[in-house]
N, C-alpha and C positions, 0 to 999 in steps of 0.2 A: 285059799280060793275055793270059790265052791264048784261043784260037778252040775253038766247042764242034762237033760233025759239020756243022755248017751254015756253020760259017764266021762265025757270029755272035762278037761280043768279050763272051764272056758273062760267065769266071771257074770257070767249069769244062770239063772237058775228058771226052768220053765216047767207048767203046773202040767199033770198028767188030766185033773178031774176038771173041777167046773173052773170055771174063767174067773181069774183074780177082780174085785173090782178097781181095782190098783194096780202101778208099779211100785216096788218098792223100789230106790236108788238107795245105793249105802255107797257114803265115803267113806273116808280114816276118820275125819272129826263128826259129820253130821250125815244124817238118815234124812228122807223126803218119800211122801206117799204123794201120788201124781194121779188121782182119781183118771182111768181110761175114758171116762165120760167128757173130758176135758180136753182130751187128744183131738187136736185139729189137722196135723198132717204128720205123715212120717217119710222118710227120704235116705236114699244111700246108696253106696255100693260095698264090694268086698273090704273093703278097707278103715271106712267111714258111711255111719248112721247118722243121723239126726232127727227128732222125738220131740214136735214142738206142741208143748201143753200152751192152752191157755196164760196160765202164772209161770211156767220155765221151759227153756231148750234143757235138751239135752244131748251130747254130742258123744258118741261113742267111738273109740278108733280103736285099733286091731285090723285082726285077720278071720278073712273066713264069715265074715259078718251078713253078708246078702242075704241068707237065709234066716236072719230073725226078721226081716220085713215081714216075712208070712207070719211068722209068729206073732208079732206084733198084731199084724191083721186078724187072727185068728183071736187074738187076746190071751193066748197060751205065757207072752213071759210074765214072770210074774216079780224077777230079782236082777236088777244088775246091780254088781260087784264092783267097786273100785280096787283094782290088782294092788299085792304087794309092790315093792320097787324091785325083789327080782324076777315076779313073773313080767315086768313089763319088757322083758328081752325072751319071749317067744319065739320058737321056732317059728319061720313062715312056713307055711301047707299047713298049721294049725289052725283052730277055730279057738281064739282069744282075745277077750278083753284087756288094749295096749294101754290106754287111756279113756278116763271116764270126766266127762266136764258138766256142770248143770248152772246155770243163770239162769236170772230172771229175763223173764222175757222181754226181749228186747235190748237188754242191755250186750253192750259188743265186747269183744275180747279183748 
């Protein structure tokens, strides 16, 4: 798993210099760049994010997460990570990515 600017093993990864034009999402099988231009809303709290592009949701769950909303807003992240199957047992008071989900938009779980 990768290290977020703090050095934390979060599951994402955010850019210090200019703003990605992109997010990348990485799973275990497939990759997706989700142009920021595209981004219509974003939503969440500590727990759970949600990241609704035009062409796909994306729904994030963990810990510690309210704080990429900024990020988000800012256009700072640039990676999230789909966790191993042992980081997805996180200590709570952690900042980590539990579970990464991405659809097509509109389609339901």
């Amino acid at each position: 798993m990768n290290t977020d600017s703090a050095g934390n093993r979060s599951g994402w990864r955010l850019t210090d210099g200019e703003a990605p034009l992109a997010l990348e999402v990485v799973l275990h099988k497939a990759s997706y760049i989700l142009p920021w231009n595209q981004l219509l809303y974003g939503q969440g709290s500590d727990d759970e994010l949600q990241l609704v592009f035009t062409t796909h949701d994306v729904v994030v769950k963990g810990y510690g997460l309210s704080g990429l909303l900024s990020e988000v807003a800012a256009r700072r992240l640039a990676t999230l990570f789909e966790p191993a199957s042992a980081d997805r047992f996180t200590v709570r008071g952690s900042r980590a990515v539990r579970e990464l989900i991405i659809r097509t938009a509109g389609q339901s779980e």
